[in-house]
C-alpha beads as a LAMMPS data file, in Angstrom:
LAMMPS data file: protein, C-alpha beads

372 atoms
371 bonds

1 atom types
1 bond types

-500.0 500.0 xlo xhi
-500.0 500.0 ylo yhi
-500.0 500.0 zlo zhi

Masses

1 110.0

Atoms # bond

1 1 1 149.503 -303.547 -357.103
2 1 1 152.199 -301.214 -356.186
3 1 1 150.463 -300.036 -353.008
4 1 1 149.977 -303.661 -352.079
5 1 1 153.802 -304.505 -352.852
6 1 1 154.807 -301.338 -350.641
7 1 1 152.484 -302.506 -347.531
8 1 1 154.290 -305.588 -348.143
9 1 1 158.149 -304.180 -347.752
10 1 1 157.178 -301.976 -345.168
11 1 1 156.042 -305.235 -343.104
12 1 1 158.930 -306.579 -344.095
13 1 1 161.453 -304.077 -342.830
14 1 1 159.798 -304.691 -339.423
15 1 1 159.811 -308.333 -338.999
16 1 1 163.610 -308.283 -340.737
17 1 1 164.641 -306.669 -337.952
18 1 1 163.374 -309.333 -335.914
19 1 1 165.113 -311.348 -338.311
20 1 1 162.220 -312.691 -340.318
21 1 1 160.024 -311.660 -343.211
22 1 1 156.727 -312.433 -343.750
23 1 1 156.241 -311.558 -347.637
24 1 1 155.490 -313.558 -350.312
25 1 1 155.179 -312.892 -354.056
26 1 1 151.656 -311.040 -355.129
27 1 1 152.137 -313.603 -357.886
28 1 1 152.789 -316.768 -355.331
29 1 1 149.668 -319.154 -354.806
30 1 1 147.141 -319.370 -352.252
31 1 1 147.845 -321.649 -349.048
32 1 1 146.145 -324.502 -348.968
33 1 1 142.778 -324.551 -347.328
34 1 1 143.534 -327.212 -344.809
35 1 1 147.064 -324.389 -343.301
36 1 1 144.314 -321.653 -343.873
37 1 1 141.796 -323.736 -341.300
38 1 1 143.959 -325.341 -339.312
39 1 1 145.203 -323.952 -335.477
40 1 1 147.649 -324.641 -332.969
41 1 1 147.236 -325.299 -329.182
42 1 1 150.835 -323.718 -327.743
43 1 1 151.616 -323.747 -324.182
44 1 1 154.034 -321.057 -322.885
45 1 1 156.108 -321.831 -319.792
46 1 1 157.743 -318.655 -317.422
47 1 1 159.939 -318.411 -315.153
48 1 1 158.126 -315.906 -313.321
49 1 1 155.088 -316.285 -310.790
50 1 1 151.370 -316.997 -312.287
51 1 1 150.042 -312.862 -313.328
52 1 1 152.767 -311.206 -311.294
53 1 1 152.711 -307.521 -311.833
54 1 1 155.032 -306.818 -314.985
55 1 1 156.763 -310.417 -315.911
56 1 1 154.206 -312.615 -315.234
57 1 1 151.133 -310.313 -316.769
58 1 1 154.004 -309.340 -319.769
59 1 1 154.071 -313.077 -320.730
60 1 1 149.896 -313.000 -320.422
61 1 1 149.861 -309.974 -322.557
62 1 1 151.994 -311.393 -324.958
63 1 1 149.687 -314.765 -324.682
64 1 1 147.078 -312.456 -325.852
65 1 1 148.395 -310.821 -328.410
66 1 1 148.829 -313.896 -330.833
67 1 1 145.526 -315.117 -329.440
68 1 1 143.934 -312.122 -330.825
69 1 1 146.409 -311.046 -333.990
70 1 1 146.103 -314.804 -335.371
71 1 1 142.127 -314.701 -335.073
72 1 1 142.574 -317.643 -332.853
73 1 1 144.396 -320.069 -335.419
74 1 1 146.823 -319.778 -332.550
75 1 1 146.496 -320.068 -328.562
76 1 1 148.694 -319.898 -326.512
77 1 1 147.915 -320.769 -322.643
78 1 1 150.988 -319.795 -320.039
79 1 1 151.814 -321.477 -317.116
80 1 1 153.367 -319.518 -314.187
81 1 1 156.775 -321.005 -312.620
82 1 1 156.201 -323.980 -311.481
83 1 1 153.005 -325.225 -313.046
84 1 1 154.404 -327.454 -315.646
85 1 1 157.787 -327.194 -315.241
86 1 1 159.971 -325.339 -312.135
87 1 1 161.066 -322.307 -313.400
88 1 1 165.008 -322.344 -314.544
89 1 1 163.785 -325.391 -316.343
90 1 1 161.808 -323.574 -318.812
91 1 1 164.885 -323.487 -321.393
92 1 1 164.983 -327.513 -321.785
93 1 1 161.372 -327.716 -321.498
94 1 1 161.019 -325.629 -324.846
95 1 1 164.228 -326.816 -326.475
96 1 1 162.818 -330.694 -325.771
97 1 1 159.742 -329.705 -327.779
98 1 1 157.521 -330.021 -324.117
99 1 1 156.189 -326.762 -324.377
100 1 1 156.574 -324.421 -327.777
101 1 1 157.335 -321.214 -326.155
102 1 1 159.037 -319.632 -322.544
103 1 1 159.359 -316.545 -320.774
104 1 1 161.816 -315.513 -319.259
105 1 1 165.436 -313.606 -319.288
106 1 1 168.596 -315.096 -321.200
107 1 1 171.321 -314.778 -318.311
108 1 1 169.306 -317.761 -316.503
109 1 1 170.685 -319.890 -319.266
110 1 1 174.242 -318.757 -318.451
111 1 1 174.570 -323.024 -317.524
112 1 1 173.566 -323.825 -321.304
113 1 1 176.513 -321.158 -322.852
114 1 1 177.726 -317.974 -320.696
115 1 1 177.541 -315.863 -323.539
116 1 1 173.968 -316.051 -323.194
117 1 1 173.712 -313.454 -320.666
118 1 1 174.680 -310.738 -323.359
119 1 1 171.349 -310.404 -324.720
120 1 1 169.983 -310.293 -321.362
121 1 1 171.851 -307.460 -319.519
122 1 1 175.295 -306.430 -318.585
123 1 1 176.527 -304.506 -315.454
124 1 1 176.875 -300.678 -316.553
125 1 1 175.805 -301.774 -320.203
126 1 1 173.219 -300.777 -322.249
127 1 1 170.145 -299.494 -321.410
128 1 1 166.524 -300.385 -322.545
129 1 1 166.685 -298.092 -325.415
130 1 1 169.932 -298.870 -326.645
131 1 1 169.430 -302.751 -326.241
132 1 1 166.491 -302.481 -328.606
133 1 1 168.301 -300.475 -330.833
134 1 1 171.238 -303.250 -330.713
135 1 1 168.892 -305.937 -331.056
136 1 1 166.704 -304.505 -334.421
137 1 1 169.182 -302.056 -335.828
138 1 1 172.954 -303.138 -334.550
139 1 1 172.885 -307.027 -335.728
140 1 1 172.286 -308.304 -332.160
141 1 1 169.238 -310.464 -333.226
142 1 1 171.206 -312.109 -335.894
143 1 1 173.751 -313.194 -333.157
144 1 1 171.031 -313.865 -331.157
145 1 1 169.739 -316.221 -333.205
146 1 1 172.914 -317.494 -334.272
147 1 1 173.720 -318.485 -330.395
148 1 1 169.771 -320.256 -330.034
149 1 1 170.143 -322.092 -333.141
150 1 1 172.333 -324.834 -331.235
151 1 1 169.487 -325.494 -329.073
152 1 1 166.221 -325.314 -331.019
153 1 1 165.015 -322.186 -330.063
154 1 1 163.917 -319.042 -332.237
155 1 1 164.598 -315.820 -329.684
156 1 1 162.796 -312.771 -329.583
157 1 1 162.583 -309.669 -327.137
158 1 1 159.784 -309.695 -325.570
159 1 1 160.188 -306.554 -322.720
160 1 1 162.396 -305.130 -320.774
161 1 1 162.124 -303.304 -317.013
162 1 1 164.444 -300.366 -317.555
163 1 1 167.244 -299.449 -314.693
164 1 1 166.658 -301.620 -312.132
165 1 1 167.208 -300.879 -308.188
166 1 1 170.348 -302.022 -306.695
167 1 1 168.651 -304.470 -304.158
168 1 1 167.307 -304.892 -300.411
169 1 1 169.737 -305.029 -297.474
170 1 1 169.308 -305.353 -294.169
171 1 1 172.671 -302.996 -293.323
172 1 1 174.099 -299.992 -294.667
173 1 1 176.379 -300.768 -297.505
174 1 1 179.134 -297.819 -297.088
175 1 1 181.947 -299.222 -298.380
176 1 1 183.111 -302.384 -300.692
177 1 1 184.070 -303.597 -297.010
178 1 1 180.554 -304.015 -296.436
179 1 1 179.954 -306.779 -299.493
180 1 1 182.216 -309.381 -297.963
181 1 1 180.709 -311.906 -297.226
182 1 1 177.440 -311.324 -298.138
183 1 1 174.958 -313.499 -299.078
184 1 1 172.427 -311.981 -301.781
185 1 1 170.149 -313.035 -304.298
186 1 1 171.875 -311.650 -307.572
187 1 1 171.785 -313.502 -311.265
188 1 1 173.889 -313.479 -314.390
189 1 1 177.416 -311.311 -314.683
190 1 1 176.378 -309.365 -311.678
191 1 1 176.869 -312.613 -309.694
192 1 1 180.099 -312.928 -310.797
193 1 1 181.323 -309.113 -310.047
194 1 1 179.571 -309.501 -306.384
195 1 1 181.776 -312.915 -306.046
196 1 1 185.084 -310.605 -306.724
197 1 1 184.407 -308.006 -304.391
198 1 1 183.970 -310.432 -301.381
199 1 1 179.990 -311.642 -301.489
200 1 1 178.701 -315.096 -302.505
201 1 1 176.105 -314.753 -305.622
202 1 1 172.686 -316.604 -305.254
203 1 1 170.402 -317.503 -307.882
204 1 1 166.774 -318.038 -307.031
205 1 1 163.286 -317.556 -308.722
206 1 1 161.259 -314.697 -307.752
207 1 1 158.757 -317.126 -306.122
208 1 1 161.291 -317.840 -303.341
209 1 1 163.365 -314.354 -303.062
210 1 1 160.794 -313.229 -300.025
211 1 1 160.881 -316.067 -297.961
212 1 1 164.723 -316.618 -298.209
213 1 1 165.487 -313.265 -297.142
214 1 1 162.977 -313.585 -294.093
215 1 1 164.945 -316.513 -293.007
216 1 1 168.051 -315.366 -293.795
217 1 1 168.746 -317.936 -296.025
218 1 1 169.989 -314.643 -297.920
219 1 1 171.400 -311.352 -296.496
220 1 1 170.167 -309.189 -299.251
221 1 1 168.388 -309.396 -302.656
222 1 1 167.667 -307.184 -305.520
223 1 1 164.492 -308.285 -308.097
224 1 1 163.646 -306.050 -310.418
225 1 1 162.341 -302.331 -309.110
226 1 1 159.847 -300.402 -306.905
227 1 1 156.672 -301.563 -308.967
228 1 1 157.743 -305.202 -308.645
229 1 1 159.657 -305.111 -305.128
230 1 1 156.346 -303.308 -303.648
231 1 1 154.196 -306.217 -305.118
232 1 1 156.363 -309.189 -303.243
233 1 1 156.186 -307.331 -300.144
234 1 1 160.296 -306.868 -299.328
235 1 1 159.502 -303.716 -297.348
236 1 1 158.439 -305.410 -294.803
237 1 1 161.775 -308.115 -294.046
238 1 1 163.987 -305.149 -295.340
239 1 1 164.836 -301.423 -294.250
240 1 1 167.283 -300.612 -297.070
241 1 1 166.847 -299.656 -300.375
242 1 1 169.580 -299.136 -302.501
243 1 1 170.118 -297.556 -306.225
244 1 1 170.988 -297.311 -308.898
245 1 1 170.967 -300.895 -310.411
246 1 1 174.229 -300.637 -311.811
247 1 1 174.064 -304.666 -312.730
248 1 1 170.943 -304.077 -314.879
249 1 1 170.474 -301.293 -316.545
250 1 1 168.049 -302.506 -319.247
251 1 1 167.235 -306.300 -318.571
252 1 1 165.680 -307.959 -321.951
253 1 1 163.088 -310.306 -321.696
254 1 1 162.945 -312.789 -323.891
255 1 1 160.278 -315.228 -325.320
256 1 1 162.059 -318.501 -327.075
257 1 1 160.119 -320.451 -329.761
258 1 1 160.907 -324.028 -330.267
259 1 1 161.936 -323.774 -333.714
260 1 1 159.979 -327.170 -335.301
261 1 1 157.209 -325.666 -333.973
262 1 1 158.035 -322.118 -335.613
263 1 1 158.592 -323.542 -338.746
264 1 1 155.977 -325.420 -339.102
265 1 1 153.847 -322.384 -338.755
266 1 1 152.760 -320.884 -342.381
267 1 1 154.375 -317.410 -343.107
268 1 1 151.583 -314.985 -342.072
269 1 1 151.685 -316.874 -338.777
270 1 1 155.194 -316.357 -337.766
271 1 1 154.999 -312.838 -338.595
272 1 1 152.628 -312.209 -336.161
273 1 1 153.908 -314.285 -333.693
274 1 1 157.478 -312.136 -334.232
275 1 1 155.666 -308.968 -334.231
276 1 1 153.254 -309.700 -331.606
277 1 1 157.294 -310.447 -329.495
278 1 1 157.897 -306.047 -330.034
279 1 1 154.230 -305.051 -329.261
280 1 1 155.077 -306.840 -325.684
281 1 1 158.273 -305.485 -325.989
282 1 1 157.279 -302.116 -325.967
283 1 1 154.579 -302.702 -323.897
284 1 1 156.619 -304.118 -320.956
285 1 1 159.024 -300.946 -320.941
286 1 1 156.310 -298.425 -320.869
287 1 1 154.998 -299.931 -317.881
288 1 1 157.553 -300.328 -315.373
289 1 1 158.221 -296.453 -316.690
290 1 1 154.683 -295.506 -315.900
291 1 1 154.242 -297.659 -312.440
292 1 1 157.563 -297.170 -310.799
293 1 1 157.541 -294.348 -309.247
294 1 1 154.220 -294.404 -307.795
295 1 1 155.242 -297.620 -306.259
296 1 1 158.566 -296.079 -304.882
297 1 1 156.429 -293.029 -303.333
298 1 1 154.652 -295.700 -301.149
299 1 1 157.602 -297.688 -299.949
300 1 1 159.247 -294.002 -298.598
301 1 1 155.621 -292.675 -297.524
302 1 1 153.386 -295.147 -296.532
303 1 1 156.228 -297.714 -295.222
304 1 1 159.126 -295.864 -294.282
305 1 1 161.569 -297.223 -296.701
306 1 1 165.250 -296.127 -296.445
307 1 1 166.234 -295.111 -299.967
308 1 1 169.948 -294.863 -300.231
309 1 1 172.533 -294.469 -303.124
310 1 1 175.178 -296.396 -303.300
311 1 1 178.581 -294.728 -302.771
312 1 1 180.509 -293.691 -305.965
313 1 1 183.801 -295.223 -304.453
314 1 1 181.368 -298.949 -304.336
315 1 1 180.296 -298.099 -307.796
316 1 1 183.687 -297.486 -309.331
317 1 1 185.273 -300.800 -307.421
318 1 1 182.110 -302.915 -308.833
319 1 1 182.509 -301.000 -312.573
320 1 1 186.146 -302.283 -312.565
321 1 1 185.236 -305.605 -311.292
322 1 1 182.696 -305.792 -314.159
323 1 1 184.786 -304.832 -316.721
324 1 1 187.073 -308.130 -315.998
325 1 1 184.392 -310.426 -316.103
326 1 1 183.062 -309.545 -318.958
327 1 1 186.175 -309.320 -320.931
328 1 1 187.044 -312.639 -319.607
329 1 1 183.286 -313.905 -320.540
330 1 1 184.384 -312.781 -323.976
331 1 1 187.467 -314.394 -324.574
332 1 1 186.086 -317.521 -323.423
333 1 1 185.693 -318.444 -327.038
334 1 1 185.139 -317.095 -330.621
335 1 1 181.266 -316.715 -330.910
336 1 1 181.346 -315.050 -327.485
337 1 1 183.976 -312.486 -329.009
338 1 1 182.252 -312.153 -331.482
339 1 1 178.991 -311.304 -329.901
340 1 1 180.698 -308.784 -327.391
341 1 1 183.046 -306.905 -330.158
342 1 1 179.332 -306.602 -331.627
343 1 1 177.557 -305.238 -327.933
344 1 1 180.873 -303.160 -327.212
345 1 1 181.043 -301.034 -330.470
346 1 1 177.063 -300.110 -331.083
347 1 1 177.410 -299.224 -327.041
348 1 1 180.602 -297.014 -327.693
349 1 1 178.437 -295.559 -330.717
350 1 1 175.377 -295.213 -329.100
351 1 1 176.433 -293.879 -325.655
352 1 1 178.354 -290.693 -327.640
353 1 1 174.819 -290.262 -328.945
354 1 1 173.168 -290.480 -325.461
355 1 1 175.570 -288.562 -323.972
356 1 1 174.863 -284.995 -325.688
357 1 1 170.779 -286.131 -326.499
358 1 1 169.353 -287.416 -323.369
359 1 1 171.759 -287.017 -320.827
360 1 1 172.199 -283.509 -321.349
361 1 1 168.790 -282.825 -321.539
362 1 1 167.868 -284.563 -318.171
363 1 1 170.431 -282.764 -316.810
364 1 1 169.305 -279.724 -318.512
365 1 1 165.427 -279.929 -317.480
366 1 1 164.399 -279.696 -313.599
367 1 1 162.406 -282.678 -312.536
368 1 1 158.651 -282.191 -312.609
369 1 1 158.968 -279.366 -314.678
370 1 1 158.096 -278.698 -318.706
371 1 1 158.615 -275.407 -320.387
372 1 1 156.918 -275.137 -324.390

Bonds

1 1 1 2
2 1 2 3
3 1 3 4
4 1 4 5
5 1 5 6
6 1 6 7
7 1 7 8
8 1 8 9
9 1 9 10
10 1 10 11
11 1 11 12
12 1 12 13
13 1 13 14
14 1 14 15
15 1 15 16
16 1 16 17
17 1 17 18
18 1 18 19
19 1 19 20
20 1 20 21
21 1 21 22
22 1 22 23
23 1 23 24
24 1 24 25
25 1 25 26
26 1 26 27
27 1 27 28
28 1 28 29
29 1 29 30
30 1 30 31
31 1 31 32
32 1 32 33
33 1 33 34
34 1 34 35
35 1 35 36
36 1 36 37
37 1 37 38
38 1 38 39
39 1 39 40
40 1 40 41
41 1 41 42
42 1 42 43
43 1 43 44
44 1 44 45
45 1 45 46
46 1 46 47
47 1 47 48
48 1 48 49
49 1 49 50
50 1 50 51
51 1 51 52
52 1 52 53
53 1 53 54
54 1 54 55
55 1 55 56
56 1 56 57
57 1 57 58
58 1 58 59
59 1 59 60
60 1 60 61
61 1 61 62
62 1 62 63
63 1 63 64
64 1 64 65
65 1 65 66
66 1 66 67
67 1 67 68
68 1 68 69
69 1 69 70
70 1 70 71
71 1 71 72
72 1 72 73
73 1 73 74
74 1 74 75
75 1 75 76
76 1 76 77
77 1 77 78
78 1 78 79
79 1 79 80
80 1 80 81
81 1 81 82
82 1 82 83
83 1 83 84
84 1 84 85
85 1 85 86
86 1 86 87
87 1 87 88
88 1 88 89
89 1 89 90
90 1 90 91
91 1 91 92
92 1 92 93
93 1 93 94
94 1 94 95
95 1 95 96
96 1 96 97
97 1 97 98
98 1 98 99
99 1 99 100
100 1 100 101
101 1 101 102
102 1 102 103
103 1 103 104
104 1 104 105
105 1 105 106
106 1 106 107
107 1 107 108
108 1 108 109
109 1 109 110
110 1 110 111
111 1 111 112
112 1 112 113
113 1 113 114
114 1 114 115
115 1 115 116
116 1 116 117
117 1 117 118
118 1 118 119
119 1 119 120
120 1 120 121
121 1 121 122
122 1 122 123
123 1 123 124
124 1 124 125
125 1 125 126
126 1 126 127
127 1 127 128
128 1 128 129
129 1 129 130
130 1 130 131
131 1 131 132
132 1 132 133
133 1 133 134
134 1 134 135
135 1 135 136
136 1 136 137
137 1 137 138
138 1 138 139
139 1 139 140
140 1 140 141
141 1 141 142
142 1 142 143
143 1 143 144
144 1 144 145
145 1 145 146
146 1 146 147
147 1 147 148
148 1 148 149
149 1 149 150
150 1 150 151
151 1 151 152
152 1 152 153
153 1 153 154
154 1 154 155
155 1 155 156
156 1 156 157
157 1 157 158
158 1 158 159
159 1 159 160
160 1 160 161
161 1 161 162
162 1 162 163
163 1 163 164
164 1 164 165
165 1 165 166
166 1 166 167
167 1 167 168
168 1 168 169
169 1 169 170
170 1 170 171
171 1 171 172
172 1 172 173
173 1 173 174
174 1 174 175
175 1 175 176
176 1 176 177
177 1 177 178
178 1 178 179
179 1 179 180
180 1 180 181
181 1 181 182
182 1 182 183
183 1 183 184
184 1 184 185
185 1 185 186
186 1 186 187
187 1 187 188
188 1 188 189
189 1 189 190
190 1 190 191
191 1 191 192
192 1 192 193
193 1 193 194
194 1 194 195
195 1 195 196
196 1 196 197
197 1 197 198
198 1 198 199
199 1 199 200
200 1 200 201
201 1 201 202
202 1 202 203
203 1 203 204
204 1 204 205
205 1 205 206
206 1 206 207
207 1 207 208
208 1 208 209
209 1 209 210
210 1 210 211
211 1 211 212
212 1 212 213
213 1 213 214
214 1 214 215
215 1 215 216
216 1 216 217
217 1 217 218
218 1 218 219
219 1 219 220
220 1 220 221
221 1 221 222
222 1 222 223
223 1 223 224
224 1 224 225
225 1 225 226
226 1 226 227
227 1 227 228
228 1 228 229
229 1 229 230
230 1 230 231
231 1 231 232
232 1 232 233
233 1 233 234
234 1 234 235
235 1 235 236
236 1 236 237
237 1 237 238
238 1 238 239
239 1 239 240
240 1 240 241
241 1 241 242
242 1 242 243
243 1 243 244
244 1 244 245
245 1 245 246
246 1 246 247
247 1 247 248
248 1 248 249
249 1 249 250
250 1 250 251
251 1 251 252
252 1 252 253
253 1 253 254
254 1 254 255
255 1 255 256
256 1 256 257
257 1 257 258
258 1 258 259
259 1 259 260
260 1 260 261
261 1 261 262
262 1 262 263
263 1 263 264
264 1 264 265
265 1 265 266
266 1 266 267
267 1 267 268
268 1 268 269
269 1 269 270
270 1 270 271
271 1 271 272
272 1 272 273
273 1 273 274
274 1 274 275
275 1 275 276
276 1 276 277
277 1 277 278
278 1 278 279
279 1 279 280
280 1 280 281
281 1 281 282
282 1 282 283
283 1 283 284
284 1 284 285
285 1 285 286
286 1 286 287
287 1 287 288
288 1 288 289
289 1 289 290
290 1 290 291
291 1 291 292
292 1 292 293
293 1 293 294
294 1 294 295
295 1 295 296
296 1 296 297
297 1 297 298
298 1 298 299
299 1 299 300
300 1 300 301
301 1 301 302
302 1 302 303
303 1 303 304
304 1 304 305
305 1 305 306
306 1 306 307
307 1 307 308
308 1 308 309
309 1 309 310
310 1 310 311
311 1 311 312
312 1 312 313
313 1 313 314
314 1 314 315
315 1 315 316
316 1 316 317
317 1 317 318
318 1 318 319
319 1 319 320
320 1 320 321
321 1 321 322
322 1 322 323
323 1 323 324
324 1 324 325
325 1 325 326
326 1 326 327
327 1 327 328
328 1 328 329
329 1 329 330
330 1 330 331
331 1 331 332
332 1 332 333
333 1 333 334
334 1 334 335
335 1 335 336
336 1 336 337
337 1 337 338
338 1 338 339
339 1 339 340
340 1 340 341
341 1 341 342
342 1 342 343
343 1 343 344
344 1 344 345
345 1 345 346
346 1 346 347
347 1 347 348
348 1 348 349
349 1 349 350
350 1 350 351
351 1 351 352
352 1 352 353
353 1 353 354
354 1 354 355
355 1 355 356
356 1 356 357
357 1 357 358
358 1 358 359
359 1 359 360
360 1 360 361
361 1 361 362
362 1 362 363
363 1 363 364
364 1 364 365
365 1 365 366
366 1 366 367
367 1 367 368
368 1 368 369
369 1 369 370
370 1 370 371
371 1 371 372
């Protein structure tokens, strides 16, 4: 009995930090055959393109996972952008009780409430690791929760790509001169910094990013990173490759539950549909870790991609610019405040951390090499 009610806290400490439990009382009775027996037919809606590389296979994977974890009592089917619903449509879609869950990233919802975009990403913000670390350890999923409530929706991480790449251009970016007036493809706060330093901020589904930048509907675009950017093909309408992706540094991806549809799943079920959210989670990260350099060796090698960095006077002009727009995204009102104070301080706390752990030791350690 006590090993049993140990298994049972331990599972609990996990899915609390998704902001669930899944426990009940050794003593509690059985669920009813007909819950036991009974299964649920879920669609999942994305705003990404059917089984593209990373997103679109991440949402699959996750799919799977429940299909598997539940024994089949629950399965989901996804639908790529588009299918069912076009893909910044998702949110309503899943809020309206159309579909039960989506895929996709929270600063597409920045129409719905700006403050959104915080558990998404924020230019020069946290990265992967220390999002996750916000998110299960920090309180973020509490607020994240708190800020989905209004609409119906249960959030839950559910990947993330790492740093991205600072886009594709078409001409040398060499100065903050060089952004005026530009056209690019660029979501959530990022938009808004590239609108202050001169350029006009575009917002378009990955599904349309390579034809709109052939036509020059767009002057530049970024997407995610090499293992993506090689997959849509953007090396061959674009010589320039810039980094580092100073507007995402860890982008969360999110799956969103309709809640009547969460609730009405017995306990065991939504903790493995919560859990099943950080195996994909994890997943997601290690792959774009694993893939993307490979993928950036072939756009220099095999394609003759122009890698560039982008100037440190460009990066310190944007930093500043991001710094307004995000303290004037906060003040906007109190639940955004209060959801920034909460991003601002585990990021102060967590960066001194970083700073003398990982930073130093990548510093520290040549590339390629190991010593033991």
């Amino acid at each position: 009995m006590q090993r049993r009610k140990f298994l049972c806290y331990a599972g609990a400490s996990t899915a609390l930090a998704g902001g669930l439990v899944a426990c009940k009382d050794e003593n509690a009775s059985q669920a009813p055959s007909s819950v036991v027996n009974r299964t649920w037919d879920w669609k999942m809606v994305t705003t990404w393109p059917k089984y593209f590389p990373g997103l679109g296979t991440g949402a699959e994977f996750l799919a799977e996972q429940i299909n598997v974890m539940t024994g089949g009592r629950i399965h989901v089917t996804v639908y790529g952008a588009g299918e069912l619903v076009p893909a910044f449509e998702i949110f309503d879609a899943v809020s309206n009780g159309s579909a039960q869950m989506g895929h996709g990233s929270a600063y597409y919802w920045k129409g719905k409430y700006p403050a959104l975009q915080f558990f998404s990403t924020t230019p020069f913000g946290m990265t992967a690791m220390e999002m996750n670390s916000w998110l299960y350890h920090g309180g973020g999923m509490q607020l994240w929760q708190e800020a989905y409530d209004t609409f119906g929706l249960v959030p839950a991480a559910s990947g993330n790509t790492g740093v991205q790449m600072a886009g594709w251009f078409n001409k040398e970016v060499n100065s903050l001169e060089d952004l005026k007036g530009l056209k690019m493809r660029i979501p959530g706060l990022a938009g808004e910094v590239l609108k202050r330093a001169g350029g006009t901020p575009v917002n378009l589904p990955g599904g349309e990013l390579f034809t709109s930048l052939q036509s020059g509907a767009i002057d530049a675009a970024e997407w995610v990173g090499p293992y993506n950017d090689l997959a849509f093909g953007f090396h061959e309408i674009a010589q320039y490759y810039y980094y580092p992706g100073w507007h995402e540094p860890g982008t969360a991806l999110e799956c969103f539950i309709n809640k009547a549809a969460f609730e009405e799943l017995p306990e065991d079920l939504q903790g493995i549909v919560v859990n099943a959210c950080r195996v994909a989670n994890q997943d997601m990260l290690a792959e774009y870790v694993a893939r993307n350099n490979d993928a950036l060796e072939t756009l220099v090698n095999e394609h003759n991609v122009e890698l560039r960095a982008l100037p440190t006077e460009v990066l310190n002009k944007l930093a500043q610019f991001s710094e307004e727009v995000i303290e004037e995204l906060a003040s906007s009102d109190p639940l955004a405040r209060k959801i920034y104070d909460s991003y601002r301080s585990f990021l102060t706390k967590s960066r001194a951390w970083l700073n003398i752990s990982e930073r130093a030791f990548l510093n520290l350690s040549p590339a390629g090499k190991t010593t033991t």
